[in-house]
mmCIF file of the N, C-alpha and C atoms, coordinates in Angstrom:
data_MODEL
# 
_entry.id   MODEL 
# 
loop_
_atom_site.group_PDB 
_atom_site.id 
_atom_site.type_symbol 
_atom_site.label_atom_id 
_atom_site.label_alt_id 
_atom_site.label_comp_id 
_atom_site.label_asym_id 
_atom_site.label_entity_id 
_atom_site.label_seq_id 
_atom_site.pdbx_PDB_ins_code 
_atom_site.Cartn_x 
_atom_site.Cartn_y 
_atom_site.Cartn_z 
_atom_site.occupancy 
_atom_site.B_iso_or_equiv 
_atom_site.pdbx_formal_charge 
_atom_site.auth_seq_id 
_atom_site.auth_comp_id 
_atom_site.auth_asym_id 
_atom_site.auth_atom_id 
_atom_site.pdbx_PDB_model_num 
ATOM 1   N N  . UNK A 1 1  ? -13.884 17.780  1.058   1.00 0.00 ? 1  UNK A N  1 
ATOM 2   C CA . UNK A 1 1  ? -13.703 17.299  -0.283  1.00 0.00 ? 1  UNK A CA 1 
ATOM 3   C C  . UNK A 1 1  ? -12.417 17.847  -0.905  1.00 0.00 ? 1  UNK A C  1 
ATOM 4   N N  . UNK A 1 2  ? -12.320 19.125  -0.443  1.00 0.00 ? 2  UNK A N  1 
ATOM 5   C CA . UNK A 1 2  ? -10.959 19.295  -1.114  1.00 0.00 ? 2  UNK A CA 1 
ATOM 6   C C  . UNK A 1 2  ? -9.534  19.269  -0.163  1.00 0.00 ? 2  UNK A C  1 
ATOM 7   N N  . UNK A 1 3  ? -9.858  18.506  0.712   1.00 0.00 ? 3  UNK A N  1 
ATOM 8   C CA . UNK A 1 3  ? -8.223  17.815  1.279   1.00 0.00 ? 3  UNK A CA 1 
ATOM 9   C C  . UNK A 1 3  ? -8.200  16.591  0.864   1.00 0.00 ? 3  UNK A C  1 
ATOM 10  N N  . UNK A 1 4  ? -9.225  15.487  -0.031  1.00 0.00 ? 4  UNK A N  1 
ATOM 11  C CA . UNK A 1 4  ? -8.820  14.274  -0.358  1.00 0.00 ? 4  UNK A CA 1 
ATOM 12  C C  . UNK A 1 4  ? -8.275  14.229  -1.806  1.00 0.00 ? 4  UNK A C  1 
ATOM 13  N N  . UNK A 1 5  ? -7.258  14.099  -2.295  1.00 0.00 ? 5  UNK A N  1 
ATOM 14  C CA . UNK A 1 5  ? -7.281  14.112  -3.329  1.00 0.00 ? 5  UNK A CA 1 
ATOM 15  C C  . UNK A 1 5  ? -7.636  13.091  -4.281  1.00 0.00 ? 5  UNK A C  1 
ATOM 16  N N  . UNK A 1 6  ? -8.094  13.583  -5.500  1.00 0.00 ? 6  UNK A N  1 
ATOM 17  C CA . UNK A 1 6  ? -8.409  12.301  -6.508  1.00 0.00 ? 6  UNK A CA 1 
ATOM 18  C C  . UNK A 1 6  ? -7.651  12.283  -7.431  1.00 0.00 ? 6  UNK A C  1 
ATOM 19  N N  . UNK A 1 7  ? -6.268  12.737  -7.504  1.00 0.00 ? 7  UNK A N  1 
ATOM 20  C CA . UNK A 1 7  ? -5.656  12.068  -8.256  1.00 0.00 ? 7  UNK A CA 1 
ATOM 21  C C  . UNK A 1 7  ? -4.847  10.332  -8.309  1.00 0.00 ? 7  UNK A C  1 
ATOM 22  N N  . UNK A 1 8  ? -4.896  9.451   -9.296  1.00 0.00 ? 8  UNK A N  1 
ATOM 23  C CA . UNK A 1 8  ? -4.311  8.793   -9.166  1.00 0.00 ? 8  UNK A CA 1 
ATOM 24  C C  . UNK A 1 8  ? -3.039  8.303   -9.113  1.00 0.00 ? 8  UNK A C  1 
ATOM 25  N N  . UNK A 1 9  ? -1.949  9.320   -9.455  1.00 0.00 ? 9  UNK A N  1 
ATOM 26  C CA . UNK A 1 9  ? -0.355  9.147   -9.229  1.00 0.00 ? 9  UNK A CA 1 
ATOM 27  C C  . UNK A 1 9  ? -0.377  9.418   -7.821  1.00 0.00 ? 9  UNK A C  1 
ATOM 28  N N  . UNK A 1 10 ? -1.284  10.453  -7.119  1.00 0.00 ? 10 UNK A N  1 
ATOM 29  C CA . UNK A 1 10 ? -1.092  10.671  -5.894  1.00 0.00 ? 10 UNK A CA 1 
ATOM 30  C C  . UNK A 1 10 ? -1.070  9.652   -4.844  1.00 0.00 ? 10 UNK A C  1 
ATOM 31  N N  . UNK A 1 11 ? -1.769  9.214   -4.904  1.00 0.00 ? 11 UNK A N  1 
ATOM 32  C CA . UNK A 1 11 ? -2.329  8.009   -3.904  1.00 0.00 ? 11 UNK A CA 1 
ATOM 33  C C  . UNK A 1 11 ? -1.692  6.997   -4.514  1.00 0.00 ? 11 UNK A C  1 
ATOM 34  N N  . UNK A 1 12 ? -1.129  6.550   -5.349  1.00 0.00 ? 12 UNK A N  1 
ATOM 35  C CA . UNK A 1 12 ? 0.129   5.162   -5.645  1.00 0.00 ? 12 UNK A CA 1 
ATOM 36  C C  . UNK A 1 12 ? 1.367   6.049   -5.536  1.00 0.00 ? 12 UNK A C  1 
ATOM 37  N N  . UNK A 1 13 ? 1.593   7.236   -4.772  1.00 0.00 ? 13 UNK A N  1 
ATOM 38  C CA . UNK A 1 13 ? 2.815   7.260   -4.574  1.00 0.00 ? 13 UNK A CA 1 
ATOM 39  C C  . UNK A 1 13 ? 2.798   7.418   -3.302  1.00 0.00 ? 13 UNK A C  1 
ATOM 40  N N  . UNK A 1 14 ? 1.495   7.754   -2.157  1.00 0.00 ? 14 UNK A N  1 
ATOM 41  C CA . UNK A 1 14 ? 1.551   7.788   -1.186  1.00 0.00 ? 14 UNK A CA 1 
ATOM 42  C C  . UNK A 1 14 ? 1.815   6.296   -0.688  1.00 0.00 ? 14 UNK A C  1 
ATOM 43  N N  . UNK A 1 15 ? 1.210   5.494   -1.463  1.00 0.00 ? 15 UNK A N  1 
ATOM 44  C CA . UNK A 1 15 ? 1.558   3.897   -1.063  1.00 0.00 ? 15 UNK A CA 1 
ATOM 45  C C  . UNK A 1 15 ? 2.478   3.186   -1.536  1.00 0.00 ? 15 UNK A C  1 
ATOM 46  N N  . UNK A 1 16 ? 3.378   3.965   -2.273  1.00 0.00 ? 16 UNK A N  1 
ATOM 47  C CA . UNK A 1 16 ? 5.450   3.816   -2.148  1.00 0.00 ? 16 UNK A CA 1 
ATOM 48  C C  . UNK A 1 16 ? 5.824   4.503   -1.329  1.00 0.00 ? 16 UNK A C  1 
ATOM 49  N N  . UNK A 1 17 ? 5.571   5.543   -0.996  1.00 0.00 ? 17 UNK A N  1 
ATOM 50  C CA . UNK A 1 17 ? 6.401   5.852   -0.019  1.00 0.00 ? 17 UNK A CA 1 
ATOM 51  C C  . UNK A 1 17 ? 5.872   5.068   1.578   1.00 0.00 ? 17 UNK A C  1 
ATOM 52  N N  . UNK A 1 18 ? 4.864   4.696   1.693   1.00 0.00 ? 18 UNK A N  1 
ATOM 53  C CA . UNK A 1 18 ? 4.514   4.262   2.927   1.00 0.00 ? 18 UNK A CA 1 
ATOM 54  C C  . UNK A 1 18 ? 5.324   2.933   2.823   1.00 0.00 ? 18 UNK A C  1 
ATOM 55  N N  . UNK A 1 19 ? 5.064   2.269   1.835   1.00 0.00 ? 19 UNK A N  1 
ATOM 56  C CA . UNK A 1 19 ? 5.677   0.900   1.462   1.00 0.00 ? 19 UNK A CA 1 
ATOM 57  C C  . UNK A 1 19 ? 7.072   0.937   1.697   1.00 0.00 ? 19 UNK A C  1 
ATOM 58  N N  . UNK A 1 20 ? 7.408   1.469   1.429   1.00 0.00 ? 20 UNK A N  1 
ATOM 59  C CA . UNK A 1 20 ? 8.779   1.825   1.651   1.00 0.00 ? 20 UNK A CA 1 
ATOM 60  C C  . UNK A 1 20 ? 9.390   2.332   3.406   1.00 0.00 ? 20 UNK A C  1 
ATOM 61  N N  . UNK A 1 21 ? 8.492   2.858   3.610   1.00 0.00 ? 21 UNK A N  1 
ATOM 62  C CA . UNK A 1 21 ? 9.141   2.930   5.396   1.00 0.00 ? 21 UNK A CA 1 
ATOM 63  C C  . UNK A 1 21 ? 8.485   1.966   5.932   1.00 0.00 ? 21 UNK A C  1 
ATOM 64  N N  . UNK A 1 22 ? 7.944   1.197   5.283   1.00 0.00 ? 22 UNK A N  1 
ATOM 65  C CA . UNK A 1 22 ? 7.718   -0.259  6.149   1.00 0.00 ? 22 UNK A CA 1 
ATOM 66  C C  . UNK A 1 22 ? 8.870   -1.326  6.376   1.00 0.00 ? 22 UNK A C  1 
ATOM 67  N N  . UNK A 1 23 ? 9.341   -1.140  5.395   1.00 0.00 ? 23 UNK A N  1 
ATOM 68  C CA . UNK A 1 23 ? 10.089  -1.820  4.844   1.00 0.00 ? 23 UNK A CA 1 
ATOM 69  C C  . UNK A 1 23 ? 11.651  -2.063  5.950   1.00 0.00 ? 23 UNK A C  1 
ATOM 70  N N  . UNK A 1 24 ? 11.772  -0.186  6.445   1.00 0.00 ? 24 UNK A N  1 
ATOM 71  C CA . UNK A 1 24 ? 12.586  0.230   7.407   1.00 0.00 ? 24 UNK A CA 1 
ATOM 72  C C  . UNK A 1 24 ? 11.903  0.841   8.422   1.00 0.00 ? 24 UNK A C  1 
ATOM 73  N N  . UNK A 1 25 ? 10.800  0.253   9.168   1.00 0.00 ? 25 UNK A N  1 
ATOM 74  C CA . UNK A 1 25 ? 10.401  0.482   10.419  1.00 0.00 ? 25 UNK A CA 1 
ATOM 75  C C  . UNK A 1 25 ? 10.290  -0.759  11.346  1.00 0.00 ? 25 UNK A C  1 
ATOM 76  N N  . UNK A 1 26 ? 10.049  0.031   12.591  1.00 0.00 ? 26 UNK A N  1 
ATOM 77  C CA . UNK A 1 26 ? 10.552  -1.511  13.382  1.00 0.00 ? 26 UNK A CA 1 
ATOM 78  C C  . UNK A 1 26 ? 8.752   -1.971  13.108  1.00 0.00 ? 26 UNK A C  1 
ATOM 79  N N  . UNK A 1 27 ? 9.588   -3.582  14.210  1.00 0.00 ? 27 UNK A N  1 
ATOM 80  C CA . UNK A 1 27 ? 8.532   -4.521  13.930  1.00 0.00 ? 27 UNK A CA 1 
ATOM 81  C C  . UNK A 1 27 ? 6.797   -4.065  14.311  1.00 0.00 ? 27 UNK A C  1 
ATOM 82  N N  . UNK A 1 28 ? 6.556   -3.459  15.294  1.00 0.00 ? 28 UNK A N  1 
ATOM 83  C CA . UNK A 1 28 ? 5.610   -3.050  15.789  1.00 0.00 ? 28 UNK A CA 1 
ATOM 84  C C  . UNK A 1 28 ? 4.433   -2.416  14.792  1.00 0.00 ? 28 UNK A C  1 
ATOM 85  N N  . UNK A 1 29 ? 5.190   -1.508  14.181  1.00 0.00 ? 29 UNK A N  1 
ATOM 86  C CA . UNK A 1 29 ? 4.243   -0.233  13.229  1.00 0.00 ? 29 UNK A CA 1 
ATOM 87  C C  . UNK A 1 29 ? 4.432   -0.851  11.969  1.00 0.00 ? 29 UNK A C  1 
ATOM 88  N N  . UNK A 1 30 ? 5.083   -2.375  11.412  1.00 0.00 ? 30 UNK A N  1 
ATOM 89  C CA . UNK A 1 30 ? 4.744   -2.499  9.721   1.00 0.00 ? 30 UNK A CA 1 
ATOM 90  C C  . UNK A 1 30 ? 3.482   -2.781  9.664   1.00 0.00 ? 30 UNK A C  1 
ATOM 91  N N  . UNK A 1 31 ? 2.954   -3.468  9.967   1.00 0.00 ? 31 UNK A N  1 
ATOM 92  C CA . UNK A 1 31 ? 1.418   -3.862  9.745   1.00 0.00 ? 31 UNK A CA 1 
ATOM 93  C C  . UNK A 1 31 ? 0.485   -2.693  9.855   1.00 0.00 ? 31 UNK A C  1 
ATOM 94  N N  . UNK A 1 32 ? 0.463   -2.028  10.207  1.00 0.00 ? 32 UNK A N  1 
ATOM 95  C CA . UNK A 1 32 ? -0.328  -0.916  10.254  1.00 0.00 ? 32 UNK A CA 1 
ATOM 96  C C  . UNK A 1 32 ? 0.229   -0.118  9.357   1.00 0.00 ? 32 UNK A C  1 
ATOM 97  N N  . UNK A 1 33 ? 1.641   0.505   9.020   1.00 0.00 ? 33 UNK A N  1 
ATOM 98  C CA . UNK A 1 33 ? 1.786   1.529   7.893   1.00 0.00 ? 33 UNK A CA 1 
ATOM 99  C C  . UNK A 1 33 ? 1.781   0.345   6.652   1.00 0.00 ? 33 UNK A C  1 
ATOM 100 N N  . UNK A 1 34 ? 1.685   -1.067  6.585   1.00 0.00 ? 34 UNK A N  1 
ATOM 101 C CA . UNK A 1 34 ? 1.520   -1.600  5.297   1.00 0.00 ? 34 UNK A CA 1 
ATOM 102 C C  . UNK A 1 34 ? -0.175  -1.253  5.293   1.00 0.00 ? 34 UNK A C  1 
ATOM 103 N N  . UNK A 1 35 ? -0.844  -1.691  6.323   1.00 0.00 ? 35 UNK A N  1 
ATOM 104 C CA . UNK A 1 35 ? -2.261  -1.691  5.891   1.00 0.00 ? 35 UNK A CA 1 
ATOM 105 C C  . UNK A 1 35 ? -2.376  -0.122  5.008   1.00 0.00 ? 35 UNK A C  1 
ATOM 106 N N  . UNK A 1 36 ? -1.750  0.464   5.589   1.00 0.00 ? 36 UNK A N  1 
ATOM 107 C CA . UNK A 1 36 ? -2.359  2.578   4.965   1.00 0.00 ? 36 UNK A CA 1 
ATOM 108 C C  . UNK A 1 36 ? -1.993  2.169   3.389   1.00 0.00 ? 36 UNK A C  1 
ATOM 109 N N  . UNK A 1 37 ? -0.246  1.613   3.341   1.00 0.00 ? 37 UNK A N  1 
ATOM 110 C CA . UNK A 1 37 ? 0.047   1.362   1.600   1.00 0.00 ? 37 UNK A CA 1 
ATOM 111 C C  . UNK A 1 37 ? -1.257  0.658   0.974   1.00 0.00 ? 37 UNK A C  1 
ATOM 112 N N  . UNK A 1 38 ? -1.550  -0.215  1.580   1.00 0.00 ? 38 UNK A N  1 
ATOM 113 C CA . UNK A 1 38 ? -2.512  -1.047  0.864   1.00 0.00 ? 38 UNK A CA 1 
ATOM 114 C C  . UNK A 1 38 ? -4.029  -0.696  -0.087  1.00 0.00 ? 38 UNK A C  1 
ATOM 115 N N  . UNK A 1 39 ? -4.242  0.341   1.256   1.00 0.00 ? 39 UNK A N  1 
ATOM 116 C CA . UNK A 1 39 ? -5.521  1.087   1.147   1.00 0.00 ? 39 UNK A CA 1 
ATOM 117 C C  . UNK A 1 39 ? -5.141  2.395   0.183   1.00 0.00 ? 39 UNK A C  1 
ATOM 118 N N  . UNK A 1 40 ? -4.038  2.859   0.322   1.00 0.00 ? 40 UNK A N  1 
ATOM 119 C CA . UNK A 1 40 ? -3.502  3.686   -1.144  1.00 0.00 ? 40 UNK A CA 1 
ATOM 120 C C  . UNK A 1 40 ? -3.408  3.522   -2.426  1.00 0.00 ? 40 UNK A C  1 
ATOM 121 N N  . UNK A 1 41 ? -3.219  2.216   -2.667  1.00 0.00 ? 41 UNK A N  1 
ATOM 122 C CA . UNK A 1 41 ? -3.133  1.383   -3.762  1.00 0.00 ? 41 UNK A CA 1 
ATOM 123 C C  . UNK A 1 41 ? -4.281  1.351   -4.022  1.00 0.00 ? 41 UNK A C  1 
ATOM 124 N N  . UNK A 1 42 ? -4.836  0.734   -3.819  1.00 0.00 ? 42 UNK A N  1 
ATOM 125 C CA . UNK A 1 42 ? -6.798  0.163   -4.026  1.00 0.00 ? 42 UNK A CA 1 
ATOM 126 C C  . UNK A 1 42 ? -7.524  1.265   -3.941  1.00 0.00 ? 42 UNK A C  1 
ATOM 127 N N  . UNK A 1 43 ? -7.092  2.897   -3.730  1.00 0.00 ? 43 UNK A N  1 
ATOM 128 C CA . UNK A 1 43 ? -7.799  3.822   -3.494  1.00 0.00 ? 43 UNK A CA 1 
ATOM 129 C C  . UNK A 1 43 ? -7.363  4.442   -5.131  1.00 0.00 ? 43 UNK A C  1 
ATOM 130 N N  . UNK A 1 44 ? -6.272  4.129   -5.665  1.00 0.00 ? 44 UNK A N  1 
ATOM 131 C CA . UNK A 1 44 ? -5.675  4.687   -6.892  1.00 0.00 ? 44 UNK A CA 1 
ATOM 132 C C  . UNK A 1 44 ? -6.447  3.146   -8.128  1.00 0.00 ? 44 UNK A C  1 
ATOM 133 N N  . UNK A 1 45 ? -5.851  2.434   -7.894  1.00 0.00 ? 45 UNK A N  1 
ATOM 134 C CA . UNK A 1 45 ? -7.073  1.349   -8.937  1.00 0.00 ? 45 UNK A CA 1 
ATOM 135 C C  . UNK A 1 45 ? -8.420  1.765   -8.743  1.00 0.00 ? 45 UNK A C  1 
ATOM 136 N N  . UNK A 1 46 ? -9.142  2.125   -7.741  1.00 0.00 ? 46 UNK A N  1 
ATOM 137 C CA . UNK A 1 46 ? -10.540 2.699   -7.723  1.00 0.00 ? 46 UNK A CA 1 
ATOM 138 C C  . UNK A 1 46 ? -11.014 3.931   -8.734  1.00 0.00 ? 46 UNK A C  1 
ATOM 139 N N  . UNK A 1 47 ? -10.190 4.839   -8.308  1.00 0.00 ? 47 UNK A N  1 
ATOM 140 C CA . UNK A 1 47 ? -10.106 5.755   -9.283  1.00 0.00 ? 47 UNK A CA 1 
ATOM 141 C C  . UNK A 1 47 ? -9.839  5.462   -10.820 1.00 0.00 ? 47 UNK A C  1 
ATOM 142 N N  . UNK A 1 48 ? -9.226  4.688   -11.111 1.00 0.00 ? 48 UNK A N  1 
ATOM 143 C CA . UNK A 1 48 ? -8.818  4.455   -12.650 1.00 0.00 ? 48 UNK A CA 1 
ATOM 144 C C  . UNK A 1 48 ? -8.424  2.664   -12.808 1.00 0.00 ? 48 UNK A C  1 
ATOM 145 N N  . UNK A 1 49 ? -9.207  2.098   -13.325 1.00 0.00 ? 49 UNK A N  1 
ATOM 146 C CA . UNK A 1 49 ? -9.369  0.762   -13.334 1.00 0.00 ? 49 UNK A CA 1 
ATOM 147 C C  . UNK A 1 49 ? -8.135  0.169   -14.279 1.00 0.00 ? 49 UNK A C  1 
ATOM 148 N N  . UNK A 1 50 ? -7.762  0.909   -15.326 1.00 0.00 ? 50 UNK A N  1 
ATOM 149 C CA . UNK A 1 50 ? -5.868  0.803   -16.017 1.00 0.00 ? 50 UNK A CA 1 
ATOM 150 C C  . UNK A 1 50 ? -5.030  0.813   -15.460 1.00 0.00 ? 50 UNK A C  1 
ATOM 151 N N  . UNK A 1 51 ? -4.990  1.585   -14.336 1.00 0.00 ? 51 UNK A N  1 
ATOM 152 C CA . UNK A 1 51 ? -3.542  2.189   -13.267 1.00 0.00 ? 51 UNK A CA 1 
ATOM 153 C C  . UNK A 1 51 ? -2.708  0.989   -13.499 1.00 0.00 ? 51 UNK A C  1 
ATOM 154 N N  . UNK A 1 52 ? -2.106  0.309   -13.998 1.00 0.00 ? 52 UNK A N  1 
ATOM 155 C CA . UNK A 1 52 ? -0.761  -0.336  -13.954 1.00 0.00 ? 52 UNK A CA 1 
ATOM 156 C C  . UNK A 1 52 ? -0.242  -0.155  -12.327 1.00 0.00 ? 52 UNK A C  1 
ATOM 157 N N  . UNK A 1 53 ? 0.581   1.186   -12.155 1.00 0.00 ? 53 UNK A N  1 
ATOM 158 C CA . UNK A 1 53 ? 1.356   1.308   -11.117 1.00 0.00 ? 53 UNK A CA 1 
ATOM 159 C C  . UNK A 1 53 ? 0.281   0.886   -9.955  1.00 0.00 ? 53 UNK A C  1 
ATOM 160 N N  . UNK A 1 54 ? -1.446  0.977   -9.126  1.00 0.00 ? 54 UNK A N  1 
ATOM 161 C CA . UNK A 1 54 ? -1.360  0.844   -8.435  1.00 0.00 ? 54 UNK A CA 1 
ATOM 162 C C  . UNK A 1 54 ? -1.569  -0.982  -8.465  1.00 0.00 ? 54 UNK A C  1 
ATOM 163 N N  . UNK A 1 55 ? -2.181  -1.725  -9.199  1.00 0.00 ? 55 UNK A N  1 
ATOM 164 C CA . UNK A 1 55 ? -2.022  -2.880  -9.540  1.00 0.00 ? 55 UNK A CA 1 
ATOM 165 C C  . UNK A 1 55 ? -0.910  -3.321  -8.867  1.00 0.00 ? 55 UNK A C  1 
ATOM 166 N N  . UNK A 1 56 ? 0.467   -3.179  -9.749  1.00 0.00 ? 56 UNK A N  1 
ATOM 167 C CA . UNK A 1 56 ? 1.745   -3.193  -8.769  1.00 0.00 ? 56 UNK A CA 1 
ATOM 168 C C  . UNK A 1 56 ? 1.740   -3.430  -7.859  1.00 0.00 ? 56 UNK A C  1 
ATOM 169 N N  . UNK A 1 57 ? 1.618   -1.758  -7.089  1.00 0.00 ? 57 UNK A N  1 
ATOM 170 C CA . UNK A 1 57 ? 1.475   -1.769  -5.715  1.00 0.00 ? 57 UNK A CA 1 
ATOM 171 C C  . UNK A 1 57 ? 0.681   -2.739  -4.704  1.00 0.00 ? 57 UNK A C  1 
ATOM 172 N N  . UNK A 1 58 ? -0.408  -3.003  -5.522  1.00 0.00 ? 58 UNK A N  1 
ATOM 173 C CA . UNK A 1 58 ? -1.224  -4.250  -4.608  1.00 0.00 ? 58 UNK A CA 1 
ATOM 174 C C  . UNK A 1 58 ? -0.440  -5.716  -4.790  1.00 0.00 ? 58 UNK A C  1 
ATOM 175 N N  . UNK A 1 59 ? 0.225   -5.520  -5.914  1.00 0.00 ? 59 UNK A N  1 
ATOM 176 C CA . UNK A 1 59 ? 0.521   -7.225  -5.897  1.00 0.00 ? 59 UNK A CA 1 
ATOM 177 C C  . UNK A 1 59 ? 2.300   -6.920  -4.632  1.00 0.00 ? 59 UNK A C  1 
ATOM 178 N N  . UNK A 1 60 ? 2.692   -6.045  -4.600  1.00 0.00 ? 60 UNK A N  1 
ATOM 179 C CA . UNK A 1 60 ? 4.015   -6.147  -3.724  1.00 0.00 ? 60 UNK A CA 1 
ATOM 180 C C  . UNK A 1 60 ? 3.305   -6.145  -2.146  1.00 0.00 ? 60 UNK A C  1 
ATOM 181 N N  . UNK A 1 61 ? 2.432   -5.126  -1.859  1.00 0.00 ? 61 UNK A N  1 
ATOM 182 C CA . UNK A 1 61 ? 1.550   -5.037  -0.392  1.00 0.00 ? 61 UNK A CA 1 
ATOM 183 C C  . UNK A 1 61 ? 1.574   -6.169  0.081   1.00 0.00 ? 61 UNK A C  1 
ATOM 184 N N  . UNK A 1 62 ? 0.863   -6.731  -0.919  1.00 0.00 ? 62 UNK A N  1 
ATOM 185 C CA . UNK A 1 62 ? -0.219  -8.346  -0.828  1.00 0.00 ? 62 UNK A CA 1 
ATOM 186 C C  . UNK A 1 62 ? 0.781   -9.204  -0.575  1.00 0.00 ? 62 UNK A C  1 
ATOM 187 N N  . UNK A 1 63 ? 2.396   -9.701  -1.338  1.00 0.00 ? 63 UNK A N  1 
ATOM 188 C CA . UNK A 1 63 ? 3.163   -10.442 -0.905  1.00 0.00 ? 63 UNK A CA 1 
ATOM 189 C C  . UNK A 1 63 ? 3.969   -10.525 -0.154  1.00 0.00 ? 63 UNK A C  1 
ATOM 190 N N  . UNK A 1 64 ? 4.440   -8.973  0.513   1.00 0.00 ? 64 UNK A N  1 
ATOM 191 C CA . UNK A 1 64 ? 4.559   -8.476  1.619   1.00 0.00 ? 64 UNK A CA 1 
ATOM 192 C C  . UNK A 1 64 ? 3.709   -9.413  3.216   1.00 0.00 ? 64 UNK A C  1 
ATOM 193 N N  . UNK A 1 65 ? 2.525   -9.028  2.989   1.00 0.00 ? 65 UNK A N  1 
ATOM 194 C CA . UNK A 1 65 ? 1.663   -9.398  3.805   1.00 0.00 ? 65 UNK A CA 1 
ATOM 195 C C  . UNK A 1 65 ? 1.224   -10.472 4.053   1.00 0.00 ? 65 UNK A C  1 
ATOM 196 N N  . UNK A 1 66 ? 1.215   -11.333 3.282   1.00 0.00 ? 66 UNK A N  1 
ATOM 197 C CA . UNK A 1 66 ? 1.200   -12.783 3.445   1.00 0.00 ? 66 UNK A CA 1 
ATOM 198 C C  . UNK A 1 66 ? 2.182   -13.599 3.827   1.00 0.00 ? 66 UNK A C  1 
ATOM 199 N N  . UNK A 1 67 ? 3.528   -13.038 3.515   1.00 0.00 ? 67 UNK A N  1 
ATOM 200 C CA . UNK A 1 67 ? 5.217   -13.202 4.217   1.00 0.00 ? 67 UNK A CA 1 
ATOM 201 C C  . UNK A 1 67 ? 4.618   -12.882 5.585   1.00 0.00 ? 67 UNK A C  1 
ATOM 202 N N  . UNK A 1 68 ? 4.161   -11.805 5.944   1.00 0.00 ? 68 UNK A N  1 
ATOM 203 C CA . UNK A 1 68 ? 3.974   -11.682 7.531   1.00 0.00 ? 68 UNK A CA 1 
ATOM 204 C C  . UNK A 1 68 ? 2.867   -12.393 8.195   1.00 0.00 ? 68 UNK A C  1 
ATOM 205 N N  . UNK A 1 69 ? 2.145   -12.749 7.277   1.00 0.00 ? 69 UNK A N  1 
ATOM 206 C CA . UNK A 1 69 ? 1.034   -13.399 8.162   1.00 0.00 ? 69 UNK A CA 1 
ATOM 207 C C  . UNK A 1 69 ? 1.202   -14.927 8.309   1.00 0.00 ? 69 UNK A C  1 
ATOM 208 N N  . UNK A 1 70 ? 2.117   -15.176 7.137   1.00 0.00 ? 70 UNK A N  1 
ATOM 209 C CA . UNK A 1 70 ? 2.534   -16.905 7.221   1.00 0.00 ? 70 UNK A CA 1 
ATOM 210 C C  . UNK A 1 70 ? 3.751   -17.063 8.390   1.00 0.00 ? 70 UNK A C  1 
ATOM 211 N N  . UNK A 1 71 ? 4.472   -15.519 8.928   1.00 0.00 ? 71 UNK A N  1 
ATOM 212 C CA . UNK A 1 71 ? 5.417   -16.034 9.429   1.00 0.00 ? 71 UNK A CA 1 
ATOM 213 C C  . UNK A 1 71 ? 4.977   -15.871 11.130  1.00 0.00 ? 71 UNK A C  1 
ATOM 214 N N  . UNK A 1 72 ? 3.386   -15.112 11.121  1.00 0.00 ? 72 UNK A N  1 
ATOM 215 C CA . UNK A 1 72 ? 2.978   -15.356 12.304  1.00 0.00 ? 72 UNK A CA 1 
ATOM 216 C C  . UNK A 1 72 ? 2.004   -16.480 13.104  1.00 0.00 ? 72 UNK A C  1 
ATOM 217 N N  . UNK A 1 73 ? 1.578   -17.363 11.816  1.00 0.00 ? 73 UNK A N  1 
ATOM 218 C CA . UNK A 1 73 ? 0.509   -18.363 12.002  1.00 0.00 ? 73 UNK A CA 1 
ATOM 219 C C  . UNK A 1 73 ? 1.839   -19.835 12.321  1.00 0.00 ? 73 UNK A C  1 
ATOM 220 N N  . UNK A 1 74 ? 2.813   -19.626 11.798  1.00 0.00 ? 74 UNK A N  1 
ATOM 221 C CA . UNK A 1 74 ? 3.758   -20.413 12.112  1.00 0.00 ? 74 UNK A CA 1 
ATOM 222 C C  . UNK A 1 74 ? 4.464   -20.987 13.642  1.00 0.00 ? 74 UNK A C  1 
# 
């Protein structure tokens, strides 16, 4: 219990910075370090249902991810 943290800046910044080396990692590992951003985000709106920033974060993940999934069903 006390290595997870519950703060909420914590966990929407762990899912910028993950978001962010997705961004510059090769093709192989984005989908998987986007899924971790994703689950960072939604782990920080869980915690606090106002969070603005992780909101954000889910709506950039999310359009992120649908760019990749439309450009693999293609």
């Amino acid at each position: 219990m006390i290595l997870i943290a519950s703060a909420t800046q914590i966990h929407a910044r762990l899912g910028e910075v993950l978001f962010m080396s997705a961004t510059s990692s090769l093709e192989s590992s984005i989908i998987r370090i986007l899924a971790e951003s994703l689950r960072r985000f939604c782990r920080s709106v869980e915690l606090c249902d106002g969070y603005l920033r992780g909101y954000y974060g889910l709506k950039m993940v999310g359009s992120v991810n649908l760019i990749i999934f439309a450009q693999d069903f293609t």
